[in-house]
N, C-alpha and C positions, 0 to 999 in steps of 0.2 A: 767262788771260794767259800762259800758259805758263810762268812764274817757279814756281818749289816756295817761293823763301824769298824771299818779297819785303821782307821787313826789312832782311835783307843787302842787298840790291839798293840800298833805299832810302838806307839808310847808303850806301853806295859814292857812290850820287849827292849826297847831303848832304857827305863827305867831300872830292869834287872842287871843289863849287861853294865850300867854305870853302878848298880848298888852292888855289884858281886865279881865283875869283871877288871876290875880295876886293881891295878898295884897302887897300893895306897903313898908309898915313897916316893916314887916316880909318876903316880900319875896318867902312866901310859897302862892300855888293854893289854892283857893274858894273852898269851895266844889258847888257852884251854883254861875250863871250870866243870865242874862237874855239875851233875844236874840239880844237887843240893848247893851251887855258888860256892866252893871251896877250890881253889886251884889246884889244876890238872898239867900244865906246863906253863911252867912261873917266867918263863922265857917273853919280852915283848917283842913283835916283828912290825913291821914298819904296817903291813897291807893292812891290819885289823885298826890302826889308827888310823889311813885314810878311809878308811871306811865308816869308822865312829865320826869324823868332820862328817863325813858324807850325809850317814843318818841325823845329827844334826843339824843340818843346811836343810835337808830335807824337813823337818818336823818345827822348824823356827817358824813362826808368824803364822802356824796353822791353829788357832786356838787354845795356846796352851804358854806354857809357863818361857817368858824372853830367854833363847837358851845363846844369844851374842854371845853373851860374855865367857860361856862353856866354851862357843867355837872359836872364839883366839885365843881360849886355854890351851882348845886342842892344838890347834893351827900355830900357838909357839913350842910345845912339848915335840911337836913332829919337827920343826925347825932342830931344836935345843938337842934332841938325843939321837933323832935319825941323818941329819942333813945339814947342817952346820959342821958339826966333826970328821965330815966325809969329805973327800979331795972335790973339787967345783966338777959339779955336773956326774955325780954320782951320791951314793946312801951308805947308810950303816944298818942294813937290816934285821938284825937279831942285837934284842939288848937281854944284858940277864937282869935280876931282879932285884940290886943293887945301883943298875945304870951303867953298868959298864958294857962295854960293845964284846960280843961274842960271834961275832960275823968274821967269815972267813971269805967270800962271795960276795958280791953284788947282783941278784939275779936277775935278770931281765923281767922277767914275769912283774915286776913290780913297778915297772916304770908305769904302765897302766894306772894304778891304782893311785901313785902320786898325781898324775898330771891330773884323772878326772877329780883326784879329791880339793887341788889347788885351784882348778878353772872353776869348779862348782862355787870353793868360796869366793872366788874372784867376781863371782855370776852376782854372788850374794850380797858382796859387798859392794855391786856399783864397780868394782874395780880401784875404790875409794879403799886400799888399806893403809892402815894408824900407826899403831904403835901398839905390837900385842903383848904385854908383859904377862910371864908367868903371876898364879898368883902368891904372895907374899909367905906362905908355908913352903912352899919348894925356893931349893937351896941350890946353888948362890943366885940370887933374882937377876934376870936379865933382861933388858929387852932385844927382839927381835924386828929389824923393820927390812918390808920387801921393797 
């Protein structure tokens, strides 16, 4: 790859995608930003947040900054906008960028991306999950328990 320290690297990329990628209301990833961090499709879909749990679970406890408390931010916001509001054993995959659901679909292609993003946390946590409350800026506060 040519990288010597791809941890660093990693981080720098986890770093942008959270300082630039993010709806700042909701909380949940873009599906698109341009390459100056400015949104490009202000639309959230469910895959780019497990997959932000994912790069977190991934990058926690590798010498860098505790990011726990990130990943049952993440891990209630994917409950709270994607998967709570959806009939049991299905999702709401497209939110616009107010937090309302603009899903017409449930597509298969995503069931993938929930389960390895939920067993990864599950891998992480011991299988020991708490009580993951949003945090205290996002509205109406609730907790989520599995």
């Amino acid at each position: 790859s040519g990288q010597k320290d791809l941890v660093a690297y990693a981080r720098k990329l986890y770093s942008s995608a959270v300082a630039s990628g993010l709806n700042r209301a909701t909380g949940l990833a873009y599906a698109a930003v341009s390459r100056h961090g400015l949104p490009l499709d202000r639309l959230s879909r469910s895959w780019p947040q497990c997959e932000a749990i994912k790069a977190a679970v991934a990058l926690d406890g590798i010498g860098g900054p505790d990011l726990k408390p990130e990943i049952e931010a993440r891990v209630a916001r994917l409950f709270r906008w994607h998967i709570d509001p959806a009939p049991l054993g299905l999702w709401i995959d497209r939110i616009d960028e107010r937090g309302r659901s603009v899903a017409t679909e449930v597509p298969a292609s995503i069931f993938y991306h929930l389960v390895t993003a939920l067993m990864q946390y599950l891998d992480k946590t011991g299988g020991q999950v708490e009580a993951f409350p949003l945090p205290v800026s996002e509205s109406p506060l609730r907790q989520v328990y599995a």
